[in-house]
N, CA, C and O of each residue as an XYZ file, in Angstrom:
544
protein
N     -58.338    -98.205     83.141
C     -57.046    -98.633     82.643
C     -57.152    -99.837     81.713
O     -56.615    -99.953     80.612
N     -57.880   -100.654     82.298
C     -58.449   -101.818     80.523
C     -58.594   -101.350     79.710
O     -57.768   -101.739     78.885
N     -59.369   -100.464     79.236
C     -59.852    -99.833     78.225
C     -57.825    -99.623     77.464
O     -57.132   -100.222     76.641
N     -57.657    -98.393     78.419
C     -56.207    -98.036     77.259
C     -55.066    -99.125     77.359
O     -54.254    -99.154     76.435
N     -54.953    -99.893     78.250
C     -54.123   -101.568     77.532
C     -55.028   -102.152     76.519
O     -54.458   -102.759     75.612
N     -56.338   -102.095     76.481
C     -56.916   -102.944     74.940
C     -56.511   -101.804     74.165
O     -55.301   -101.992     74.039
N     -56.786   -100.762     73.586
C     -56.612    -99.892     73.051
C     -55.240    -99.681     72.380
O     -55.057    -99.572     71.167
N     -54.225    -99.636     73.429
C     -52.799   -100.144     73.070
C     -52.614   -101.331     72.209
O     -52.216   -100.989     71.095
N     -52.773   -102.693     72.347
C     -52.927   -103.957     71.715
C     -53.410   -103.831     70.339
O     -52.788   -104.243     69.360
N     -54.635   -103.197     70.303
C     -55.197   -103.376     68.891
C     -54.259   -102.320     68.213
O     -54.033   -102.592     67.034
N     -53.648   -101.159     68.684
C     -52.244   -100.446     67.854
C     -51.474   -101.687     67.416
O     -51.446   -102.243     66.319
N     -50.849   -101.978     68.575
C     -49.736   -102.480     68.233
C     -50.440   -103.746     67.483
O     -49.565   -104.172     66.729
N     -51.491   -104.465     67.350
C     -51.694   -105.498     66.567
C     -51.917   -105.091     64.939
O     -51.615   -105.774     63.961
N     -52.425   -104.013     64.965
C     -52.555   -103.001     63.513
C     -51.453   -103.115     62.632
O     -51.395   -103.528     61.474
N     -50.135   -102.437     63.804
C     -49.365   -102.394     62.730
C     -48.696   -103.981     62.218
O     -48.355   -104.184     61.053
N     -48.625   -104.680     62.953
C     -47.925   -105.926     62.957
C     -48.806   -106.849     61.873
O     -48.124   -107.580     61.154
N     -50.165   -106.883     61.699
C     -50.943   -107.796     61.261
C     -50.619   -106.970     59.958
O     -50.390   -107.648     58.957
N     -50.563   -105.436     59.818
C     -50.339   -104.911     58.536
C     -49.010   -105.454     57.976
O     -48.862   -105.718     56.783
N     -48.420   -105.546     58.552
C     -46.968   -106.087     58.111
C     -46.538   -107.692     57.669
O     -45.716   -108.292     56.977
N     -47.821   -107.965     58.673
C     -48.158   -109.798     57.913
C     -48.773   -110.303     56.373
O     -48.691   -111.273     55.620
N     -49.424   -108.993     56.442
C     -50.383   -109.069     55.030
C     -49.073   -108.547     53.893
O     -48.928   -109.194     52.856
N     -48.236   -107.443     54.162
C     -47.396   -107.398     53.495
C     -46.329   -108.350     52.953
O     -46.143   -108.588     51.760
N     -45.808   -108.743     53.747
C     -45.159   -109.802     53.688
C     -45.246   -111.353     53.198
O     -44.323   -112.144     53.003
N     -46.833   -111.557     53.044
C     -47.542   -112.478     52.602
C     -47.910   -112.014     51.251
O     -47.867   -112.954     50.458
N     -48.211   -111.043     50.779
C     -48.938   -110.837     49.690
C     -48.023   -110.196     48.684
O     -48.515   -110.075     47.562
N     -46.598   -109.690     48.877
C     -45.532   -108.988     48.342
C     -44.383   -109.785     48.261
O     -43.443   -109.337     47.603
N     -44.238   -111.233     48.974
C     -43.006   -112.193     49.063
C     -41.845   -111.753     48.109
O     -40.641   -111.625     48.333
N     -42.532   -111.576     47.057
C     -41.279   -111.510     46.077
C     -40.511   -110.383     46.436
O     -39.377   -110.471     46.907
N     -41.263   -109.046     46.167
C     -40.741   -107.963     46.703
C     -39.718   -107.945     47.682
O     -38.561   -107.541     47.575
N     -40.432   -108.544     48.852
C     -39.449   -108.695     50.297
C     -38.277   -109.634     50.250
O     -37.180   -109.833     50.772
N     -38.751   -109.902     49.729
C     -37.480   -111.320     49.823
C     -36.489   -111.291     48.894
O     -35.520   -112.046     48.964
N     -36.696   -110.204     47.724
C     -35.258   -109.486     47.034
C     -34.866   -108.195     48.152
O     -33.711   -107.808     48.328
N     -35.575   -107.858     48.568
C     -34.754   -107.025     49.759
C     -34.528   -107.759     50.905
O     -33.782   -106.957     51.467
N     -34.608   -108.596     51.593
C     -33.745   -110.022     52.388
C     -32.746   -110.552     52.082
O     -31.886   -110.842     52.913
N     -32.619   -110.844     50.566
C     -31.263   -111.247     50.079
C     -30.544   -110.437     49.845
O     -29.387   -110.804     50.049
N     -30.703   -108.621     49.201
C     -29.599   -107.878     49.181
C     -29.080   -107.241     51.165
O     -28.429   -106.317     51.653
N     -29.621   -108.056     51.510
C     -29.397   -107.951     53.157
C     -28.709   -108.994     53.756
O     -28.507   -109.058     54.968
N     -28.354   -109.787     52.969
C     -27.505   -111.376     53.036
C     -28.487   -112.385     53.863
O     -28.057   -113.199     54.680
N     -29.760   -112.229     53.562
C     -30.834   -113.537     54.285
C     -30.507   -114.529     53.955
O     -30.102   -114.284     52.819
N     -30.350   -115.701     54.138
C     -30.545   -116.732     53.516
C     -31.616   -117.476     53.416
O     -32.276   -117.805     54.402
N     -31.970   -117.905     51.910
C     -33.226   -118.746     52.172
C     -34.761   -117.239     51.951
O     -35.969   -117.299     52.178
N     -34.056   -116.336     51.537
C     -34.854   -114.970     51.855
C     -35.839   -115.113     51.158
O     -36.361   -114.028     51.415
N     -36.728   -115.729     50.269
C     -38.284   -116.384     50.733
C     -39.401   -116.754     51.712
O     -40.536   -116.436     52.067
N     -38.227   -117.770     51.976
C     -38.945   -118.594     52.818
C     -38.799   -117.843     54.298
O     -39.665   -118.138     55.121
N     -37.739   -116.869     54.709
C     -37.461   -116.169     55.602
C     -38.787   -115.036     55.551
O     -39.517   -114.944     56.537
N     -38.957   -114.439     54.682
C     -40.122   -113.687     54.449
C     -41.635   -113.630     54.652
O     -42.375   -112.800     55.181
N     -41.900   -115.184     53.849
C     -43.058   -115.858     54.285
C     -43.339   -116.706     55.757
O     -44.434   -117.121     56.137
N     -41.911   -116.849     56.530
C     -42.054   -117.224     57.848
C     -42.417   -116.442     58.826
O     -43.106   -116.728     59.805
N     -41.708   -114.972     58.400
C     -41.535   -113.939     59.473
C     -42.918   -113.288     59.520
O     -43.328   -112.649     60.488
N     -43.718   -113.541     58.204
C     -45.303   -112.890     57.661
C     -45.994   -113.507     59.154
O     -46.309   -112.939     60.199
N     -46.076   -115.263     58.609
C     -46.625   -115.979     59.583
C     -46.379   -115.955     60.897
O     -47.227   -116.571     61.542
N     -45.471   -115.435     61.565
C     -45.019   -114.649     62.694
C     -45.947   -114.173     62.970
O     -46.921   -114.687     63.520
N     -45.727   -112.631     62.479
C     -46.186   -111.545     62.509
C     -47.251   -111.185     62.746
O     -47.601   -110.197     63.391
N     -48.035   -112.190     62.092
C     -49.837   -112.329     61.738
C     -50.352   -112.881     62.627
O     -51.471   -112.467     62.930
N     -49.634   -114.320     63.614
C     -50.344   -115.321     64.304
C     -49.913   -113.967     65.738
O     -50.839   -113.510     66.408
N     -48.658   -113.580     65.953
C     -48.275   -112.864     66.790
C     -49.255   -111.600     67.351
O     -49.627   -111.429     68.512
N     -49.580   -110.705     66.070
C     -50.688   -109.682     66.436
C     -51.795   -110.354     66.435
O     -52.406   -110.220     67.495
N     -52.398   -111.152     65.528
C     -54.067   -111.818     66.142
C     -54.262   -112.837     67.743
O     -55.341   -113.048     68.297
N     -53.224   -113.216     68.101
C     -52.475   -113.040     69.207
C     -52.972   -112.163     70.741
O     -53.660   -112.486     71.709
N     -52.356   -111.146     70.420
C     -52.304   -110.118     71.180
C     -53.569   -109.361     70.765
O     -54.110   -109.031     71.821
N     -54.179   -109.000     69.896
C     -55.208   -108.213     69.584
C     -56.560   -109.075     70.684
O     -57.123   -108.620     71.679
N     -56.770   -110.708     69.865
C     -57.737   -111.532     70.698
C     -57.430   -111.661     72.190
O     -58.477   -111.650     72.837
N     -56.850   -111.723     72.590
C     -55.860   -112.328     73.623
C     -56.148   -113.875     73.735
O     -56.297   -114.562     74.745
N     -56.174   -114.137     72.719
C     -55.216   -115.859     72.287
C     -54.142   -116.117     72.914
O     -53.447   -116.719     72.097
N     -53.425   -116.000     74.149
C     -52.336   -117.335     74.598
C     -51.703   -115.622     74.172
O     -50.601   -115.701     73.628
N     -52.066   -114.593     74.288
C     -51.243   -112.939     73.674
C     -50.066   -112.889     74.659
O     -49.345   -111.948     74.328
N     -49.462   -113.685     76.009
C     -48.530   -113.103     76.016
C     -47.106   -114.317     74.896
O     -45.964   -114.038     74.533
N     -47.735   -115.280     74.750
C     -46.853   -116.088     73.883
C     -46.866   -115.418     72.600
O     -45.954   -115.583     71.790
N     -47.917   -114.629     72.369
C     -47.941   -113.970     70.958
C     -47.201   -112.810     70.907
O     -46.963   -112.308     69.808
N     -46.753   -112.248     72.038
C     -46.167   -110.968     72.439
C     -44.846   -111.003     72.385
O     -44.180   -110.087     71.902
N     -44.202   -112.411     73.040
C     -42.903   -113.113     73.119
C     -42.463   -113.281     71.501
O     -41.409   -112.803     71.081
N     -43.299   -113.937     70.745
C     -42.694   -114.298     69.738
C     -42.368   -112.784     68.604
O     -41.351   -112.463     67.988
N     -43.849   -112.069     68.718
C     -43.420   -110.420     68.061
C     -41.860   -109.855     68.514
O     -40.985   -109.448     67.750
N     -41.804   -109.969     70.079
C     -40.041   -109.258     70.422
C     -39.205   -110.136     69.990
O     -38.148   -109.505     69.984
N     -39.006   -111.065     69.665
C     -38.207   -112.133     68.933
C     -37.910   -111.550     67.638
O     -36.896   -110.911     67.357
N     -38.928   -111.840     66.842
C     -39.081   -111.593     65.761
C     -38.743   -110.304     65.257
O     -37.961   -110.229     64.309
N     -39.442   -108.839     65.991
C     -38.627   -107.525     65.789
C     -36.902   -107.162     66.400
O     -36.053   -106.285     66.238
N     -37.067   -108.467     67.185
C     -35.495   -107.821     67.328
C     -34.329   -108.803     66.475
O     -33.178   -108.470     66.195
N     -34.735   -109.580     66.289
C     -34.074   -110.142     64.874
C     -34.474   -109.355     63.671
O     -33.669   -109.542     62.758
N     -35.458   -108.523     63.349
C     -35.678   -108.554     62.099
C     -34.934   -106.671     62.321
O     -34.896   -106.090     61.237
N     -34.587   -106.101     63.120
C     -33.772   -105.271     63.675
C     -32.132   -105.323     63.387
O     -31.435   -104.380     63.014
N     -31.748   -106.574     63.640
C     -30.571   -106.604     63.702
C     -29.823   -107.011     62.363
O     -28.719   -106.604     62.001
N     -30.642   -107.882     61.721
C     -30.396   -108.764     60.500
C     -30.963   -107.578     59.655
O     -30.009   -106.818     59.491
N     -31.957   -107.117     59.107
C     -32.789   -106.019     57.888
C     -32.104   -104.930     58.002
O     -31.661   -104.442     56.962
N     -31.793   -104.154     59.496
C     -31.332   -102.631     59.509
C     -30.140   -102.598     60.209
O     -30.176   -102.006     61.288
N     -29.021   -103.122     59.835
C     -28.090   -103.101     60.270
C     -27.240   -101.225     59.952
O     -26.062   -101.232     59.597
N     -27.581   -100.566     60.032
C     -27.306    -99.195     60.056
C     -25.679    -99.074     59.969
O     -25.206    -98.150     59.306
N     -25.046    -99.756     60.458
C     -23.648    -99.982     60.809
C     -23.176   -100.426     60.185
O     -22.217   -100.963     60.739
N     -23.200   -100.672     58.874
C     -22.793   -101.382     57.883
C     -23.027   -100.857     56.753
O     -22.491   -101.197     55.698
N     -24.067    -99.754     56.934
C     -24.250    -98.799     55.483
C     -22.597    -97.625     55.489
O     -21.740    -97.360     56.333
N     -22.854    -97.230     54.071
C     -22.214    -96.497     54.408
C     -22.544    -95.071     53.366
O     -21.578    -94.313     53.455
N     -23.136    -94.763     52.846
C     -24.117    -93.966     52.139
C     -25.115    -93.380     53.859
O     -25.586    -94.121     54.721
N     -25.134    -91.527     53.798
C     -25.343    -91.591     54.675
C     -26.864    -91.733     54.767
O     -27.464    -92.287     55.689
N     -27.417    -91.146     53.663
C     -29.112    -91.138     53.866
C     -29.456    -92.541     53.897
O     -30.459    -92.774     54.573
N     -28.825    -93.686     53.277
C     -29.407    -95.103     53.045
C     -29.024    -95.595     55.053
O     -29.689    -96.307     55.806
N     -27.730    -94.845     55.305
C     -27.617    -95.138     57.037
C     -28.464    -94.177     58.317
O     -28.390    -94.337     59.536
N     -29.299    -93.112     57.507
C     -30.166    -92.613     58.273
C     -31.502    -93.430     58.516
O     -32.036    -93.605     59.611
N     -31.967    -93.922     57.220
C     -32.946    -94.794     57.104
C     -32.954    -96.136     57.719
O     -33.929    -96.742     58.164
N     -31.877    -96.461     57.683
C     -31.766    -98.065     58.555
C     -31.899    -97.734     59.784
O     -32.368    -98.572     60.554
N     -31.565    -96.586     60.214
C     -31.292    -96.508     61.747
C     -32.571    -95.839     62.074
O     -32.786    -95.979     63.278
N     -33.540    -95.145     61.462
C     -34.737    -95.383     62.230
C     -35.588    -96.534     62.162
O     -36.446    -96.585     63.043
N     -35.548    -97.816     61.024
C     -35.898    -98.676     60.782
C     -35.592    -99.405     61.853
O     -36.474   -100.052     62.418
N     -33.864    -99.413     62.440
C     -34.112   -100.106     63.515
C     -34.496    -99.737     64.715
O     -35.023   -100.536     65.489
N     -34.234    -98.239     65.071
C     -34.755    -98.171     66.312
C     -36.376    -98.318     66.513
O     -36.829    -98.241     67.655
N     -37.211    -98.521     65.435
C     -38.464    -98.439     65.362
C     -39.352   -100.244     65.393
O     -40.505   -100.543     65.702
N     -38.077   -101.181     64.882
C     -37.830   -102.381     65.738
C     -37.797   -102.885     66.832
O     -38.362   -103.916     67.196
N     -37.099   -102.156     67.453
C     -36.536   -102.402     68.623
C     -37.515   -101.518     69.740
O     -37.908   -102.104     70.749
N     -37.820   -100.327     69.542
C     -39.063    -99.787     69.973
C     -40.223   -100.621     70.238
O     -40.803   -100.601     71.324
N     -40.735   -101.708     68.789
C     -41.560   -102.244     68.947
C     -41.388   -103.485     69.670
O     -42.322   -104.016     70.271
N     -39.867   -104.104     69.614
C     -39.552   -105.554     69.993
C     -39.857   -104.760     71.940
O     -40.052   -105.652     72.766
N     -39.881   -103.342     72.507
C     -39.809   -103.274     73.339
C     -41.201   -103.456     74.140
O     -41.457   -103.996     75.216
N     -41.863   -102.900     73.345
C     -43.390   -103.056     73.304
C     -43.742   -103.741     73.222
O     -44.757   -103.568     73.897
N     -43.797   -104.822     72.797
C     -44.022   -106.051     72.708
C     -43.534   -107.331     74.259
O     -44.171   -108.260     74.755
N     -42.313   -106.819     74.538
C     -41.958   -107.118     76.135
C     -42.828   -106.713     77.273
O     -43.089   -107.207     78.369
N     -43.184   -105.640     76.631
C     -44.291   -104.863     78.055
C     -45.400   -105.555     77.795
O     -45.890   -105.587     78.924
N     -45.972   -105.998     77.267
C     -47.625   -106.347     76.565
C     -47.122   -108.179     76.824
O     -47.890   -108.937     77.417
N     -46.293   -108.472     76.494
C     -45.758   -110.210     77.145
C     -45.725   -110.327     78.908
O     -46.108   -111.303     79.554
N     -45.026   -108.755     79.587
C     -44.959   -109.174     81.139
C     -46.134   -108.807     81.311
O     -46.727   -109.675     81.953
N     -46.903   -107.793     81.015
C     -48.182   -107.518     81.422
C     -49.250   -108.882     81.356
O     -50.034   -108.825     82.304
N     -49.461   -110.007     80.539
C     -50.348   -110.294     79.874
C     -50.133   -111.971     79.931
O     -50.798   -112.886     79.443
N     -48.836   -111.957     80.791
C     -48.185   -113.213     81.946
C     -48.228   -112.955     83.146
O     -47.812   -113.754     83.984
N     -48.873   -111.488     83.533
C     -49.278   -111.702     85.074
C     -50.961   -111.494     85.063
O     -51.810   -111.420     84.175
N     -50.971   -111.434     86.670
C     -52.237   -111.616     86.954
C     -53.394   -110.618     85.970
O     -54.546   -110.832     85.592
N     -52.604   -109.654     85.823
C     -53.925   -108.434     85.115
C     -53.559   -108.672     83.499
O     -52.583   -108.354     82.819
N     -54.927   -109.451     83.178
C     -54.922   -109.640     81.750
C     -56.392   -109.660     81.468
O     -57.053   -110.676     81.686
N     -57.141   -108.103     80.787
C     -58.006   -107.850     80.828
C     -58.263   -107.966     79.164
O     -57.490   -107.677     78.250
N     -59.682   -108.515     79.113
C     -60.246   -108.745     77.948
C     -59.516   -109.681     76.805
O     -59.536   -109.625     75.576
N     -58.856   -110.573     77.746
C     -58.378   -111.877     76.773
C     -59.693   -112.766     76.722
O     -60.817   -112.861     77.215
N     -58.897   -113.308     75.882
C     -59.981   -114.411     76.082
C     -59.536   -115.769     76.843
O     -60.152   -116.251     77.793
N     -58.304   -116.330     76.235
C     -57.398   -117.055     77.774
C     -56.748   -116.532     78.364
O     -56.488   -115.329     78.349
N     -56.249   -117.568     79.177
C     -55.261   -116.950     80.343
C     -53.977   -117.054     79.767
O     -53.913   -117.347     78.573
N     -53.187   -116.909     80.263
C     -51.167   -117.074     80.051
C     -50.798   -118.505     80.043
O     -51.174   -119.384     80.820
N     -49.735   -118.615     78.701
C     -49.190   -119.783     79.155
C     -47.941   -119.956     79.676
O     -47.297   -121.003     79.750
N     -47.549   -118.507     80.144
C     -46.217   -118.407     80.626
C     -47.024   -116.943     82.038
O     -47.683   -115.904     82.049
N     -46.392   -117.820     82.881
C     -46.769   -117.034     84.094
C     -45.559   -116.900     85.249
O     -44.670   -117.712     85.503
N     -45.841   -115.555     85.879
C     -44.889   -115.437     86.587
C     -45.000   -115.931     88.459
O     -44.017   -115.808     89.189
């Protein structure tokens, strides 16, 4: 069972660290789609959420302090869920099909990210390298 919780982690750190590099290396890009989303500050919102994203999955991938890195990923996807894909507010239906798997695929992950935080704040935390700084 170690084996497929590491196995799991480095997924979920894949996609997240991919999404850091995006977000870091595309700012401009993202951050005109942040502001036609009413971000404010949608730069610097962009390049914060990168740095998130990035410290969050290398995080969880190493197991660096991963369930604080795990906490801050469900934070972060479920804000970036509620604020980016507000589905409920489109009104074009294909542009409101697309938000709404965008968010449930958020929120999917902000969920995943909860499981891999309680897991990884209790006792069974295999192949970290520290321990938890939030324990139950």
């Amino acid at each position: 069972m170690d084996e497929i919780f590491l196995i799991g982690r480095i997924l979920i750190a894949y996609l997240v660290i991919g999404s850091a590099v995006g977000h870091l290396t595309q700012t401009t890009v993202m951050a005109g789609y942040a502001e036609s989303r009413g971000v404010p500050a949608a730069r610097r919102a962009v390049q914060v959420s990168g740095v998130g994203f990035l410290l969050g999955g290398l995080s969880i991938l190493l197991g660096v302090w991963g369930d604080i890195g795990a906490l801050v990923l469900a934070i972060l996807l479920g804000c970036t869920a509620l604020v980016m894909h507000a589905f409920w507010k489109e009104t074009d239906e294909p542009n409101k099909m697309m938000e709404m798997v965008q968010f449930n695929k958020d929120l999917a992950l902000a969920g995943g990210a909860l499981v891999i935080f309680s897991i990884l704040s209790s006792d069974f935390a295999p192949y970290t390298i520290t321990g938890a700084l939030i324990t139950w």
